[in-house]
TIROLO-886211 format. One record per residue (C-alpha): residue in one letter; chain; residue number from 1; y negated, z negated, x negated. Coordinates in nm, 3 decimals, always signed. Layout:
<nodes>
rest:kette:nr:yy:zz:xx
A:A:NUM:Y:Z:X;
...
</nodes>
This chain:
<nodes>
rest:kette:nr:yy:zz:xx
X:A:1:+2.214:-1.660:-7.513;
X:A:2:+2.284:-1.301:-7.514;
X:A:3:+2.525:-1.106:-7.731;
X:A:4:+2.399:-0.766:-7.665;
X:A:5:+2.277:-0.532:-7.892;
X:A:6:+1.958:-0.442:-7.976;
X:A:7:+1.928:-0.091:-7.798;
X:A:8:+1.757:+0.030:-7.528;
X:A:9:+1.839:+0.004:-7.173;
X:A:10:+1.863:+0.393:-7.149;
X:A:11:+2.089:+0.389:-7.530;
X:A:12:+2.311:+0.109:-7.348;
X:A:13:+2.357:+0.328:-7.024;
X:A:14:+2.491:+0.608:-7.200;
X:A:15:+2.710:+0.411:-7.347;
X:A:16:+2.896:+0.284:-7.090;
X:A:17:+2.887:+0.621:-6.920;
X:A:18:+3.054:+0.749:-7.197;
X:A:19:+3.320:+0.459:-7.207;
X:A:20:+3.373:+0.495:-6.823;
X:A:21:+3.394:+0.866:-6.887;
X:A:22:+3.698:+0.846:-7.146;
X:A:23:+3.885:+0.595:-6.951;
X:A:24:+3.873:+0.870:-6.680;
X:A:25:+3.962:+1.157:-6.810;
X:A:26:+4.256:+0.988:-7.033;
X:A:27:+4.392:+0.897:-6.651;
X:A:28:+4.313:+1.293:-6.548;
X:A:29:+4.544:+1.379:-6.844;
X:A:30:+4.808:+1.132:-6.715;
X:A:31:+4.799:+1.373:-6.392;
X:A:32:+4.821:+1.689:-6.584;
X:A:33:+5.085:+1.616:-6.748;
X:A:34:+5.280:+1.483:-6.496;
X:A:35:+5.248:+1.819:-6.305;
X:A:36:+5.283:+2.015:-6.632;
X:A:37:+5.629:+1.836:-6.628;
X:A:38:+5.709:+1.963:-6.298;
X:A:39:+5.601:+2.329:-6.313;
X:A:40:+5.800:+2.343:-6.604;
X:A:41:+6.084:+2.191:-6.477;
X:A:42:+6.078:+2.423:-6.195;
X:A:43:+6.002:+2.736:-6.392;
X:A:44:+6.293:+2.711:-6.632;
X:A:45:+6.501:+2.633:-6.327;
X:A:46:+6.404:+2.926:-6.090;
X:A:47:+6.349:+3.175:-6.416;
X:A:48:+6.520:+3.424:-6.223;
X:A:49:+6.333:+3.378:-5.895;
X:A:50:+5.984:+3.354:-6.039;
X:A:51:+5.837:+3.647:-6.148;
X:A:52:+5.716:+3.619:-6.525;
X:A:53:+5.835:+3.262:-6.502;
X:A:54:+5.901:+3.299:-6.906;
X:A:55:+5.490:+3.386:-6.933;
X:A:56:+5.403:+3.112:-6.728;
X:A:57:+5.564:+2.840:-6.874;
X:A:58:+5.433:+2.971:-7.222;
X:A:59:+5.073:+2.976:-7.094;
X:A:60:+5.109:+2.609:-6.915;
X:A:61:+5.246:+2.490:-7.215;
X:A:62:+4.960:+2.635:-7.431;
X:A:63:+4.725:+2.453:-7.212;
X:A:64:+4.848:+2.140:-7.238;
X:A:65:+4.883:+2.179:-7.572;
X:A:66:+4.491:+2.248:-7.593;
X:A:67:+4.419:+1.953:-7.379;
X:A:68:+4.639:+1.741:-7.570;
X:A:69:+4.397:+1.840:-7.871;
X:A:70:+4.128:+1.745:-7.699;
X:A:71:+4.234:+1.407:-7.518;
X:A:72:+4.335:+1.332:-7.899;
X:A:73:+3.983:+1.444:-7.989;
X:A:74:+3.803:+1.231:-7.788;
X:A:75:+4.038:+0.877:-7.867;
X:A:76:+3.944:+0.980:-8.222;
X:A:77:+3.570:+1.004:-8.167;
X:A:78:+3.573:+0.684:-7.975;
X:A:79:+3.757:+0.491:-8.261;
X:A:80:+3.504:+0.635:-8.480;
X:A:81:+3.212:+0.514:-8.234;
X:A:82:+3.293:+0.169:-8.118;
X:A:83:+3.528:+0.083:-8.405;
X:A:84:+3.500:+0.232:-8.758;
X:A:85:+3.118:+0.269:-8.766;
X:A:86:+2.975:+0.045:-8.496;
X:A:87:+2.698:-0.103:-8.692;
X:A:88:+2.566:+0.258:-8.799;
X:A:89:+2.195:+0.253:-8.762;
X:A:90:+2.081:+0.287:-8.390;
X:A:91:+2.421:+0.244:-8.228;
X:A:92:+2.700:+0.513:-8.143;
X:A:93:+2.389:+0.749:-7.965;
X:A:94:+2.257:+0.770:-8.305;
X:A:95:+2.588:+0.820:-8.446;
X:A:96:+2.763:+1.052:-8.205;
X:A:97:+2.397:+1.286:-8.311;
X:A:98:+2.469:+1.249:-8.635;
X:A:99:+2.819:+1.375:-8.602;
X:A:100:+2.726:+1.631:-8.422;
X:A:101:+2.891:+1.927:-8.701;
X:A:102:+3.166:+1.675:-8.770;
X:A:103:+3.529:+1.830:-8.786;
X:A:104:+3.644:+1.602:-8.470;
X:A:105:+3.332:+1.712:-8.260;
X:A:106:+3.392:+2.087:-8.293;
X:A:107:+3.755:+2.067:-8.260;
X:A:108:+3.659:+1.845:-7.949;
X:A:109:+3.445:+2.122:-7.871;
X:A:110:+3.676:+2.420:-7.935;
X:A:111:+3.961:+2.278:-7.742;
X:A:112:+3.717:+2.246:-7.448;
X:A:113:+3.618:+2.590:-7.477;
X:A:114:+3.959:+2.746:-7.512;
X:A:115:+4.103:+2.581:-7.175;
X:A:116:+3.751:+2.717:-7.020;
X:A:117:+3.871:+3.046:-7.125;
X:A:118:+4.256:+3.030:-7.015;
X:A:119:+4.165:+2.880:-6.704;
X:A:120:+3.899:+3.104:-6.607;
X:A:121:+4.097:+3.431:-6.752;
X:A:122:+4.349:+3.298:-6.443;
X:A:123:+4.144:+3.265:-6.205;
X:A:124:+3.984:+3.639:-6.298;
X:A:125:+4.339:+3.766:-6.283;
X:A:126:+4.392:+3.564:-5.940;
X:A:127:+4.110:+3.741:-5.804;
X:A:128:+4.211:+4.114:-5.921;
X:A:129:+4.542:+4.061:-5.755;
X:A:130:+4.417:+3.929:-5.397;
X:A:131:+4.172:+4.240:-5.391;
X:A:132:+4.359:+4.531:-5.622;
X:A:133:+4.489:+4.658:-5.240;
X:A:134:+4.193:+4.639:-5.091;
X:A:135:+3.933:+4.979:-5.089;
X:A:136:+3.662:+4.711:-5.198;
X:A:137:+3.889:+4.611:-5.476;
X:A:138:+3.559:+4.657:-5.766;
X:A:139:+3.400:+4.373:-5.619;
X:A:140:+3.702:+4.200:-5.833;
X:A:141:+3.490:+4.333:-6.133;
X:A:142:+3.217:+4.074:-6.070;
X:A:143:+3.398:+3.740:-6.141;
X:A:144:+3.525:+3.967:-6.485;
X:A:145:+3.146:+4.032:-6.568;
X:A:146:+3.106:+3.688:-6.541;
X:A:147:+3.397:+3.609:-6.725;
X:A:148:+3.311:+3.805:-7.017;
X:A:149:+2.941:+3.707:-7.009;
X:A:150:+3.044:+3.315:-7.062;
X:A:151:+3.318:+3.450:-7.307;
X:A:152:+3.048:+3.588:-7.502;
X:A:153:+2.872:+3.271:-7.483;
X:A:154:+3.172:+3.046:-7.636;
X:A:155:+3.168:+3.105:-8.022;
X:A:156:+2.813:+3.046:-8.045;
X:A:157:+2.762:+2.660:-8.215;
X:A:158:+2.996:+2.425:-7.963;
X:A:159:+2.875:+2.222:-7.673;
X:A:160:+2.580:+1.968:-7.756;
X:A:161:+2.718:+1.619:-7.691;
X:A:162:+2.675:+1.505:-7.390;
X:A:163:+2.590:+1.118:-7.560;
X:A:164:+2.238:+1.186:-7.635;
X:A:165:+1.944:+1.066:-7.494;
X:A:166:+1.749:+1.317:-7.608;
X:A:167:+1.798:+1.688:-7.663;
X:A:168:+1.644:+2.004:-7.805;
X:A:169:+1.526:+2.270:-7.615;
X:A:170:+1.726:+2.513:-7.807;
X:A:171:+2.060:+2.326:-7.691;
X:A:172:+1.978:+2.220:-7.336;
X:A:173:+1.930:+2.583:-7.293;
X:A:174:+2.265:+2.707:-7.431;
X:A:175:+2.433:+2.429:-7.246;
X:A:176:+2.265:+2.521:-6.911;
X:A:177:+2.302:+2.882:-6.950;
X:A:178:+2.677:+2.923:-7.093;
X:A:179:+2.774:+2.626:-6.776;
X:A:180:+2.589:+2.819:-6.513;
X:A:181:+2.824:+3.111:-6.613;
X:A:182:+3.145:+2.958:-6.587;
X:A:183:+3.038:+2.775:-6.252;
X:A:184:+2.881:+3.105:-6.110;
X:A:185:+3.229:+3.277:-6.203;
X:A:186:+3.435:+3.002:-6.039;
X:A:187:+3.219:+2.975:-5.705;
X:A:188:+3.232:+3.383:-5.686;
X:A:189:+3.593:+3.406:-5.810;
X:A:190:+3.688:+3.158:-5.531;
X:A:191:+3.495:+3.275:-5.236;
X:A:192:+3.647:+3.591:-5.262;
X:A:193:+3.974:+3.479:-5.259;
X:A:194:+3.970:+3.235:-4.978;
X:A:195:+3.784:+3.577:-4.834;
X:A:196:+4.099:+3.797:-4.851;
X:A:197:+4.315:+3.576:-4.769;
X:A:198:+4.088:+3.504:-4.445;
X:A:199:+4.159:+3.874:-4.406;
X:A:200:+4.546:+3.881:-4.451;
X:A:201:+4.556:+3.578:-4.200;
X:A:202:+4.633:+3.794:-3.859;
X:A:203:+4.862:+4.048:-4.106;
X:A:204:+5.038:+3.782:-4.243;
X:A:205:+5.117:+3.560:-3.870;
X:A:206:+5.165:+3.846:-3.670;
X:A:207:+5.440:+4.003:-3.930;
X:A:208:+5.621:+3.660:-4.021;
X:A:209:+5.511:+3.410:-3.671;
X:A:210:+5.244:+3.173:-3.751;
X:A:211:+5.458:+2.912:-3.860;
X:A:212:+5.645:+3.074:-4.170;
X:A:213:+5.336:+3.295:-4.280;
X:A:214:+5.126:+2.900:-4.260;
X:A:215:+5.262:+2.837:-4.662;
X:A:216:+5.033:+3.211:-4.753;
X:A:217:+4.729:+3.103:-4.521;
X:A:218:+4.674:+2.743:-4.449;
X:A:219:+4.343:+2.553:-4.567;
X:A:220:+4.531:+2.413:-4.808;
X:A:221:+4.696:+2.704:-4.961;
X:A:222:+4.292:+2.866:-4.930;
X:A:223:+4.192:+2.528:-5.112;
X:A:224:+4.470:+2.570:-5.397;
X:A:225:+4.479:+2.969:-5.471;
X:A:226:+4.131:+2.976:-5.515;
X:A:227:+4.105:+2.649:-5.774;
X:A:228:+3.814:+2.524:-5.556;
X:A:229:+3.869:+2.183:-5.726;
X:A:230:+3.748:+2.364:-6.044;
X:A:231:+3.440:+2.556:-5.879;
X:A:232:+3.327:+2.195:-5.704;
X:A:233:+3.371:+1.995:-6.060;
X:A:234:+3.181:+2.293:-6.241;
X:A:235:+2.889:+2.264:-5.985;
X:A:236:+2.881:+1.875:-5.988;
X:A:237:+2.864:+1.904:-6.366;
X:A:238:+2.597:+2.144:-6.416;
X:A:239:+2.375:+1.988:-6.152;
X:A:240:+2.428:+1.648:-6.372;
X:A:241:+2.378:+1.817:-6.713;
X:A:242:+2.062:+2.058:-6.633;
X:A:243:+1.874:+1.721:-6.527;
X:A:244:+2.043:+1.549:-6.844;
X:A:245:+2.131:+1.308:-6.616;
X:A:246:+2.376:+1.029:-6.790;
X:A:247:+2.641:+1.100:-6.511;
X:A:248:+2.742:+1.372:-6.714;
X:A:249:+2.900:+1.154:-6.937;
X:A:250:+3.130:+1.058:-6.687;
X:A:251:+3.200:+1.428:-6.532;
X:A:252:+3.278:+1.575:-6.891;
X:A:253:+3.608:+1.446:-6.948;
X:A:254:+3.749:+1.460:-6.602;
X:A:255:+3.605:+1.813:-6.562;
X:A:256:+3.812:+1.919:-6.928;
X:A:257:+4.109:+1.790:-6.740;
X:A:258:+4.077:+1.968:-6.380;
X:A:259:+4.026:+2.256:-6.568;
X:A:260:+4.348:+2.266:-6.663;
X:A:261:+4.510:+2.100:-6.331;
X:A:262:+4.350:+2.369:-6.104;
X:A:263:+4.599:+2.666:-6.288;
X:A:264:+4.853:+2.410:-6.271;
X:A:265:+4.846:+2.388:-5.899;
X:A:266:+4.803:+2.805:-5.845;
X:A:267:+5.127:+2.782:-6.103;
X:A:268:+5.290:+2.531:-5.932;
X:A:269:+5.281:+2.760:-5.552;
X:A:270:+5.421:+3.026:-5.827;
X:A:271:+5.703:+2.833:-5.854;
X:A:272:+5.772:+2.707:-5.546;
X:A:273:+5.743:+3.107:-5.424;
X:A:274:+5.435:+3.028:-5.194;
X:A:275:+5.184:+3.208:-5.404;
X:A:276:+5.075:+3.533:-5.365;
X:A:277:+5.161:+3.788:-5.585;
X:A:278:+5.115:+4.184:-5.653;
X:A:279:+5.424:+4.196:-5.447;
X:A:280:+5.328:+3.972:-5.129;
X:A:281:+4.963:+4.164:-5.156;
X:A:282:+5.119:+4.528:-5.159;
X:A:283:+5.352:+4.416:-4.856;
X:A:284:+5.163:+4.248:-4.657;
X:A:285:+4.889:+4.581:-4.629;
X:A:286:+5.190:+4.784:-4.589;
X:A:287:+5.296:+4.687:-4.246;
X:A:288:+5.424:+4.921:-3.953;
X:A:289:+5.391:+4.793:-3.598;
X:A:290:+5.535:+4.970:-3.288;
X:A:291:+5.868:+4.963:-3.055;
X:A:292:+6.109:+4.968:-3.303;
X:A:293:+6.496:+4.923:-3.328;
X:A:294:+6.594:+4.624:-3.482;
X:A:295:+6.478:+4.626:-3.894;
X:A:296:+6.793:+4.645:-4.117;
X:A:297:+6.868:+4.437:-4.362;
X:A:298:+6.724:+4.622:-4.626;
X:A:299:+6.370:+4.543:-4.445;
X:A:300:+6.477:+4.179:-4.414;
X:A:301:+6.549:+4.161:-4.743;
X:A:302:+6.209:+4.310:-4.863;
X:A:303:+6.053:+4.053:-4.642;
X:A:304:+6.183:+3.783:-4.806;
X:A:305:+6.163:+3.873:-5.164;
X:A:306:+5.785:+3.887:-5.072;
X:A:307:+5.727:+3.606:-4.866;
X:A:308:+5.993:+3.317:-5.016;
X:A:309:+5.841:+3.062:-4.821;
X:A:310:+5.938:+3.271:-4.493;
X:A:311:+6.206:+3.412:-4.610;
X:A:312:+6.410:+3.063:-4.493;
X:A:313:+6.486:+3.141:-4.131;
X:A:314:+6.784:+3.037:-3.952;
X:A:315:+6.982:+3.309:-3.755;
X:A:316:+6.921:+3.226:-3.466;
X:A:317:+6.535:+3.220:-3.585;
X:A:318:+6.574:+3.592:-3.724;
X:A:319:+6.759:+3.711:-3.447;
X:A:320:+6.534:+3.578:-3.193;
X:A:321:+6.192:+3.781:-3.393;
X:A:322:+6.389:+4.087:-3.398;
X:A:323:+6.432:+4.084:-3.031;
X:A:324:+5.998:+4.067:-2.955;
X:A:325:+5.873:+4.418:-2.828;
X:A:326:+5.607:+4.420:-3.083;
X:A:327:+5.803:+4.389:-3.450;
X:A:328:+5.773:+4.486:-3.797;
X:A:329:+5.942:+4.848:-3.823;
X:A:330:+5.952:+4.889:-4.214;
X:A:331:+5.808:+4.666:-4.555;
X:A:332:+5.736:+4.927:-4.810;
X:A:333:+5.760:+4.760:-5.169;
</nodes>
């Protein structure tokens, strides 16, 4: 005998998508917090180390405040769903549709939209920075075309739901179109910053040694500073949601999640004074080379309030680069 209810196969698989899909994104929220914890730990402590630390513990904190909202959103929809109306007519795909203007649903909605916007407004800034040096720094004025294209795109009605088996035209085209903008602005956004900092690579080892400039231009700091986590999760969802395939379901709430964990991590190399900054950037494409006496410690200490990460040499480490025929004359700040 069989206790399941009488919906269709397709009704029952969205269902469970959906269920799988708020499990997992209640454990990405776990993760975000736990590293909201630590950047903020580390930004109160280091205030006077990190540049705009005070800003960046605001804006972290804003964003988890957001995602908070929207974790809270989506417990409260699901009460609603499999608890307080479960015997609505049609089951909760019928429901969920019919609660589609409900006050929970567009706050769900808004809250996703907001962290869209912080996060991506980061990632635009990100990009200005690693390029504002460079003569091709307008190609930085792409990912903000983008950025303000999608933008444009939020306040119209929010989000369809992704819990519906069936959609109109009318929304499956806002969906596709305002998700293809924010994915197009996070591939472009991060293949031009793993692109410069490809480009300050030989700058970066040949001023500071390969091993202390490794922090500025491993793959992993490439991987980080560009939030490719967030480009790959925005591409996985929109190839899911333009074929309205029910795997969205599951991609939706983890996605609202690494949208916030992807700034988290570009904050967190803030803190830890591995990131690169308008500082590192205007040093690093400011470098003399040539047979030069030994750089005073006015140089050294220029060095290291740009590069923190290499700025930890032993003596005998210093002493020992200073002595090369080939060394770094002057860092103009």
């Amino acid at each position: 005998m069989s206790y399941a209810p009488h919906e269709s196969a397709a009704d029952l698989l969205l269902e469970r998508s959906n269920f799988i899909g708020g499990f997992l994104g209640n454990m990405a929220y776990g993760v975000h917090g736990t590293l909201y914890c630590v950047c903020a730990y580390l930004l109160v402590r280091r205030r006077r180390k990190v540049d705009m630390s005070m800003f960046w513990l605001a804006y972290i904190t804003l964003l988890f405040a957001v995602a908070t909202i929207y974790v809270a959103c989506g417990i409260k929809l699901s009460e609603m769903l499999w608890i307080d109306d479960r015997d609505f007519p049609g089951g909760p795909v019928a429901y969920q549709n019919a609660l589609f203007s409900n006050y929970v649903q567009l706050l769900l909605s808004t809250s996703y939209n907001v962290m869209t916007f912080m996060a991506d407004g980061l990632l635009v800034y990100r990009c200005y920075l690693m390029w504002s040096n460079s003569r091709l720094r307008w190609v930085a004025a792409l990912p903000f075309l983008l950025f303000l294209a999608s933008t444009g795109k939020s306040p119209l009605p929010p989000n369809p739901p992704p819990l519906t088996a069936h959609r109109s035209d009318t929304a499956a085209n806002y969906g596709i179109l305002f998700w293809s903008l924010s994915s197009a602005l996070n591939v472009l956004a991060s293949l031009l910053i793993v692109a410069r900092i490809h480009a300050y690579r030989s700058e970066l080892q040949g001023a500071l040694g390969a091993e202390h400039a490794r922090p500025y231009t491993s793959a992993s700091a490439m991987f980080l500073e560009s939030a490719a986590t967030y480009a790959i999760a925005s591409i996985i969802f929109i190839g899911t949601y333009a074929t309205n395939n029910w795997f969205q379901n599951i991609v939706v709430p983890v996605l609202g999640q690494i949208t916030c964990i992807a700034p988290l991590l570009i904050i967190l190399r803030v803190a830890y004074g591995r990131a690169y900054t308008f500082r590192t950037v205007s040093t690093s494409t400011r470098i003399e080379w040539g047979s030069a006496p030994p750089a005073s410690s006015q140089s050294e200490a220029a060095s290291a309030r740009a590069f923190p990460a290499a700025g930890r040499r032993s003596a005998k480490e210093k002493e020992v680069a200073f002595e090369t025929p080939s060394t770094v004359s002057e860092y103009r700040l």
